[in-house]
N, C-alpha and C positions, 0 to 999 in steps of 0.2 A: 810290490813296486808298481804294478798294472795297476790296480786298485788307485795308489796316489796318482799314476799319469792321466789316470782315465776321470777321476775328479776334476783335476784339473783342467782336462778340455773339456768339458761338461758344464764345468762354471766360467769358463772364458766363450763357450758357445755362447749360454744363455747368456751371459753379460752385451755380446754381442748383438743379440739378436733385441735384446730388451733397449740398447742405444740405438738401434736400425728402428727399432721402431717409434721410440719418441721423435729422432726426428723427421719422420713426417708432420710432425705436431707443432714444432717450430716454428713461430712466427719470424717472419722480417727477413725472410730468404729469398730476397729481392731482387736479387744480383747475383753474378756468377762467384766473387771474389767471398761472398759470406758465408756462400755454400761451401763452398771449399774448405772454408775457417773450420765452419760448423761441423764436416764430413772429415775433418782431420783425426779428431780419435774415433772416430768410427774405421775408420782405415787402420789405425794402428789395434782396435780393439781385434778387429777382423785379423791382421796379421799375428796375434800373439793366439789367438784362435788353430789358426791353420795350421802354425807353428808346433801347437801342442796336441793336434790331430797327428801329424806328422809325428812324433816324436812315441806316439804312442803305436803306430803302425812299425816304426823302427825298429820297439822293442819288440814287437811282433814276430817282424820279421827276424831279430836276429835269436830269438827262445821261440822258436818252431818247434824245432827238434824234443826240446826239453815238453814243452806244453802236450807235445803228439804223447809222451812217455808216460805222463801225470795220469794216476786212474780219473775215471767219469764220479764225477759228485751222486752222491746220493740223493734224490731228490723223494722228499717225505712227504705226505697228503698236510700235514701243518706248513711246511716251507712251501710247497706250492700254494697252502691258502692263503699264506702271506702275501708269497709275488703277485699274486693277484689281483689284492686289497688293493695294495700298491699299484698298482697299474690304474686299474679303475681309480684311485684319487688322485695320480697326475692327469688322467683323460677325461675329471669332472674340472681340474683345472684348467685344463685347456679351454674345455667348451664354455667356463665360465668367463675367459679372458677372450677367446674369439667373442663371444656375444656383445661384451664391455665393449669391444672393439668396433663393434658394428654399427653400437648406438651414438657411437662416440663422430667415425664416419659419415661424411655428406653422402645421401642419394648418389647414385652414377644415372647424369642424364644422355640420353641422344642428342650426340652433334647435330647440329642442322647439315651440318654434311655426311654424314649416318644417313639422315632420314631422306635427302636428295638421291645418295648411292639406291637406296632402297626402292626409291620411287622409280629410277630409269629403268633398273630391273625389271620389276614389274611393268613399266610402258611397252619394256621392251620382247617382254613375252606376252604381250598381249598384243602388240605388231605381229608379231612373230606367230599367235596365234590366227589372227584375222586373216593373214596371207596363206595358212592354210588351210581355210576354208574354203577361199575364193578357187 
């Protein structure tokens, strides 16, 4: 029963996170009222998310007792060289989808108000400096 709850938010996470992130991608997000439109099943995605995080923590919570009772898994040098494999091939997908990501992503420039904050700074330890010289 854990097994199916914990699929479940697993694929309602990623579902989530995969609509959170196209739209950033979304043209014509112009206006307050389209975002909204647009951000509407992303909210509901999110809510059936949370929902089913929740749901899985309940069950958690209420097979404590029983879970504490259950012996320890045997864990085999083959079933560990599984989980492993496995692991290493969602964390080569990861980094292959951050990367897609990145290319896909404009530059991040400095504000010109960045570089103003940045400048007074420095004028002003170098006031700061000169006065205690004198």
């Amino acid at each position: 029963e854990l097994v199916q709850l914990t699929e479940g938010a697993e694929e309602s996470a990623k579902d989530f996170a995969e609509m959170s992130a196209s739209f950033l991608q979304k043209p014509g997000l112009d206006n307050e009222d389209k975002v909204n439109r647009a951000a509407q099943p992303i909210e509901e995605a999110k809510t059936e998310a949370v929902n089913k995080i929740k749901a899985c923590q309940e069950f958690l919570k209420g097979k404590a007792a029983e879970l504490r009772s259950l012996p320890s898994a045997q864990v085999t040098p083959k079933k560990l060289a599984e989980a492993k494999k496995e692991g290493e091939d969602e964390a080569k997908e990861e980094g292959e989808k951050e990367e897609e990501a990145k290319k896909e992503a404009p530059p991040k420039e400095d504000t010109p108000k960045e570089e103003s904050e940045n400048d007074d700074a420095e004028k002003e330890k170098e006031e700061g400096d000169d006065q205690g010289e004198k």
